[in-house]
C-alpha positions in Angstrom: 83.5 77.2 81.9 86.6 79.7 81.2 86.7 82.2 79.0 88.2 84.9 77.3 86.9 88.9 78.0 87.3 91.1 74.8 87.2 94.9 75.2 89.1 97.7 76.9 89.0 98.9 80.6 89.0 102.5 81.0 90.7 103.8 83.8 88.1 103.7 87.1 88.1 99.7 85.8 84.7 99.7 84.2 84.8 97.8 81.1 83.2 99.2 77.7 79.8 98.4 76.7 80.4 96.0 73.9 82.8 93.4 76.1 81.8 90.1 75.1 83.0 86.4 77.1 84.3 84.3 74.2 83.9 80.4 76.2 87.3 78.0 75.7 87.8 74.3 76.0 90.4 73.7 78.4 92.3 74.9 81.0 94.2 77.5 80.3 96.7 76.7 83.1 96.8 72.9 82.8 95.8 71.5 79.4 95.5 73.9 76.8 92.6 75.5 75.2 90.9 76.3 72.0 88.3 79.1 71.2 84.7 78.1 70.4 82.0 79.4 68.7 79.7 80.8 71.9 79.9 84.1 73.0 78.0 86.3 75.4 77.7 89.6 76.6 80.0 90.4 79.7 76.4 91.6 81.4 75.0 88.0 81.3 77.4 85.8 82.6 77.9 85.3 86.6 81.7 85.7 86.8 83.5 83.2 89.0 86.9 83.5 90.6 89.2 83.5 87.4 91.6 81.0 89.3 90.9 78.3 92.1 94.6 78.0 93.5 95.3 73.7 93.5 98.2 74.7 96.0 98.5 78.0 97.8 97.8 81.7 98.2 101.0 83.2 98.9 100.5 86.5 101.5 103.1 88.8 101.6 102.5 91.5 104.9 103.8 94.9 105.1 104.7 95.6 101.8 104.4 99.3 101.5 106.4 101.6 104.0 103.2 103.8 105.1 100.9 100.9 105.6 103.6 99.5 107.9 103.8 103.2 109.6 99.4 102.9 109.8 100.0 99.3 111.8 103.0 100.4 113.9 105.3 98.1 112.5 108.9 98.5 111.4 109.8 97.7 108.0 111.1 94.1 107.5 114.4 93.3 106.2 113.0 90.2 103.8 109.3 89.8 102.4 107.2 88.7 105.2 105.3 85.8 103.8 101.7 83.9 104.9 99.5 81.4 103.6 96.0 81.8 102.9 94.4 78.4 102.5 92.7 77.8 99.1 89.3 77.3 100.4 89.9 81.2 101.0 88.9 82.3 97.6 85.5 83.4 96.4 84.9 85.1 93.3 83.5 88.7 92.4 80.4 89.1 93.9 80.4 86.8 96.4 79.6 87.6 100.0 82.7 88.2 102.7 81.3 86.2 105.8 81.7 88.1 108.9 82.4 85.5 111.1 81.4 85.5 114.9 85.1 85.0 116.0 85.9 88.2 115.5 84.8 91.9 116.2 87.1 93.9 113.8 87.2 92.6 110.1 89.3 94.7 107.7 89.7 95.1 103.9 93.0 95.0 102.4 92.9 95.5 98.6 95.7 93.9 96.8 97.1 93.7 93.2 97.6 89.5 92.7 100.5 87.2 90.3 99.4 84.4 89.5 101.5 81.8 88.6 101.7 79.8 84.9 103.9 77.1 85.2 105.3 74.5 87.8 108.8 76.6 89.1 111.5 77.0 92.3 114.5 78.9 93.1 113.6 82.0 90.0 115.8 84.2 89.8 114.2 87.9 89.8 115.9 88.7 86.0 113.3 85.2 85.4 110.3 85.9 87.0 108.1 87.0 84.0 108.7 83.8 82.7 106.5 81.9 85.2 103.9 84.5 85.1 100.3 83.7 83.9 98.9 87.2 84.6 97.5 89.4 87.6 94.2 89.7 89.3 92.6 91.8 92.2 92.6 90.4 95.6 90.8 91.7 98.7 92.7 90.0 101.7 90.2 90.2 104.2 91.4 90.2 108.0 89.9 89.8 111.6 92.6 91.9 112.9 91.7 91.5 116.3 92.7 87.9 115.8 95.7 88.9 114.0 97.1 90.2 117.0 95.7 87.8 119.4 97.1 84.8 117.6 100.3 86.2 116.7 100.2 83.9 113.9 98.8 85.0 110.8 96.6 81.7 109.9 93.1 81.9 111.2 93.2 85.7 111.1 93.2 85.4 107.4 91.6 81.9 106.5 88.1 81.8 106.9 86.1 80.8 104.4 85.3 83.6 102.0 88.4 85.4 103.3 90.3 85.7 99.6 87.9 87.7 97.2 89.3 87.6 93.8 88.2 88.5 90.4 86.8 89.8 88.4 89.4 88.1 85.5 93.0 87.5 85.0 94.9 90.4 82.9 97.6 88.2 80.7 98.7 91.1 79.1 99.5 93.7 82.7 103.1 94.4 83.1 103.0 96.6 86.3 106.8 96.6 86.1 106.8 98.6 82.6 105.1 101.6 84.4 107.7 104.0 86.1 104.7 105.1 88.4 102.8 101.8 89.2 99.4 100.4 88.4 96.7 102.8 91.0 94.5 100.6 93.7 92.4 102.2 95.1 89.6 100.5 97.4 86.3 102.1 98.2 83.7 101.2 100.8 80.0 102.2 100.2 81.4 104.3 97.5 83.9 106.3 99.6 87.6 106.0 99.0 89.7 103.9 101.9 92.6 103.4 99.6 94.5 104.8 97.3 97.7 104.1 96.4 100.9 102.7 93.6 102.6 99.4 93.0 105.7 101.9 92.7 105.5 102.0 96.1 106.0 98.5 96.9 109.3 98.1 99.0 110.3 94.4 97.5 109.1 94.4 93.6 107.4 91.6 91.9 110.3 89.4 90.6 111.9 90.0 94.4 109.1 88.5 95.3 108.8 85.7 93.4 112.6 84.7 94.0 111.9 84.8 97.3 108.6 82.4 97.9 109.8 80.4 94.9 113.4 80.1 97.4 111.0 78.3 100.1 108.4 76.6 98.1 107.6 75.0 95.0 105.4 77.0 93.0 102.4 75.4 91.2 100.6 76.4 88.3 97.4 78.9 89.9 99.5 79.5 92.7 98.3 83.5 93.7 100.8 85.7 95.7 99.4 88.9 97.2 101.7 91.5 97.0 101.0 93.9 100.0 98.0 96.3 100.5 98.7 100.1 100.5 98.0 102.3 103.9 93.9 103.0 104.4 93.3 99.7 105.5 90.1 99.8 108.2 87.0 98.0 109.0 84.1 96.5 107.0 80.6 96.4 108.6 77.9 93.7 107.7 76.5 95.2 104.5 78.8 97.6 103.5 80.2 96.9 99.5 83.6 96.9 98.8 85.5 97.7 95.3 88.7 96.9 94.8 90.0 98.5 91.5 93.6 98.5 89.6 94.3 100.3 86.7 94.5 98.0 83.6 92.8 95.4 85.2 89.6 96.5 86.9 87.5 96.5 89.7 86.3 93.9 92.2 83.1 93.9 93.9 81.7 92.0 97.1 79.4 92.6 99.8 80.4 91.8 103.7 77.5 89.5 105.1 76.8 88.2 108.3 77.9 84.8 108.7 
């Protein structure tokens, strides 16, 4: 069931005490919806992943200059783009599988478009237009198979691989804000990340010009948009919180696969 989360988000991404879930008919991305009479407290309803991509998740790597200085890579000339398959995506609260492929499974927390309408070849001065609204992603990576493979694919497809949640925030403009929306990612509690969409090197609607220039975007198509520099290992029962200013704060635990 979708539905609708009423009430403010402080800064640190908690929402207040009297947010409520209004439930919809619909799809809000496909069909249309209307507002029914059931509501429930925010407290009482498992929260799923607010979008199950039909298509695509849209990676883009090495989006901000210091986390590209943290991997030692150069800065590219043109977004670097990847696909993460849909069966990626789990919702908030949903384990990360740690699976036995790999020895070195990182975090990446992300700020995430999602896509409103069918669209290619946007121009950047368009891109709002096709914009449904943004979400938190966690864009979990075996990075010893990252560099193994060369190829981005299985380092960043398994199953579970594409935390994100915990809703879709329709009215974000992260482009109004002269110094960004803050991420900031913790681990068991401790700040790994901490960073500024001002920092991003290509902006949203370069972004979107760009993928939308190679492929045909779908309504609930995601596109990551980079992770800032702090990006390091999660263990088997560490908790990781992804939060973003305005929208709020992710939550999933790493479990053994």
């Amino acid at each position: 069931m979708y539905g609708v989360v009423t009430g403010e988000v402080d800064e640190y991404g908690q929402p207040a005490d009297d947010t409520v879930v209004v439930a919809l008919a619909g799809d809000p991305l496909y069909v249309g919806v209307k507002l029914l009479d059931q509501q429930y407290r925010l407290e009482d309803v498992r929260l799923l992943a607010p979008v199950l991509p039909r298509s695509k998740v849209v990676g883009i790597g090495r989006n901000y200059a210091a986390h590209a200085a943290e991997m030692g890579n150069d800065l590219p000339a043109e977004p670097l783009m990847f696909l993460k398959p849909n069966t990626s995506v789990v919702g908030p609260g949903d384990p990360i599988f740690y699976p036995r492929q790999t020895q070195d499974l990182h975090y990446e927390g992300e700020l995430a478009v999602v896509i409103g309408r069918i669209c290619r070849d946007v121009p950047p001065e368009q891109a709002t237009d096709v914009i449904h609204g943004y979400t938190i992603a966690n864009d979990v990576t075996a990075r010893d198979l990252q560099k193994s493979d060369v190829q981005f694919t299985r380092a960043k497809g398994f199953d579970s691989f594409c935390p994100l949640g915990p809703w879709i925030e329709t009215d974000l403009d992260p482009q109004a804000f002269v110094d960004g929306v803050r991420i900031q990612t913790h681990v068991n509690g401790d700040v790994r990340q901490d960073g500024t969409t001002a920092d991003l090197i290509f902006d949203i609607p370069t972004l979107i010009a760009h993928v939308s220039s190679v492929m045909t975007l779908l309504p609930g198509d995601v596109i990551l948009t980079g992770t800032p520099e702090g990006v390091g290992p999660m263990e088997v029962g560490d908790e990781v919180e992804v939060s973003i200013a305005g929208i709020g704060t992710l939550v999933n635990k790493v479990a053994q696969r």
